[in-house]
C-alpha positions, 0 to 999 in steps of 0.5 A: 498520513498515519495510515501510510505510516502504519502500512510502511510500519507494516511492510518494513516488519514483514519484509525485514527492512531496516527502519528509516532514519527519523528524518527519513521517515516521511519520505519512506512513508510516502513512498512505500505506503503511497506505493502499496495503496496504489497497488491495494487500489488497482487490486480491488478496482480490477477485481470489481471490474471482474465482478462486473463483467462476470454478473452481467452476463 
């Protein structure tokens, strides 16, 4: 849980977003860290794919 709240805390500095309420918080972490682990995990699964593919041949 702490390193989707790190990378909400992260992506909510970046971006400029106003920061969640205390109560709100669990669910944004969960939402947008769930979110942009999805995303880092489908960027290093294509990418070795890639890898993959290119070395054998």
């Amino acid at each position: 849980m702490k390193l989707l709240a790190l990378l909400t805390d992260a992506f909510i500095a970046v971006f400029g977003i106003t920061p969640p309420g205390p109560e709100q918080r669990r669910r944004a972490s969960l939402l947008i860290g769930g979110f942009l682990l999805t995303v880092i995990l489908a960027v290093f699964t294509v990418v070795g794919v890639m890898v993959y593919l290119i070395s054998r041949h």
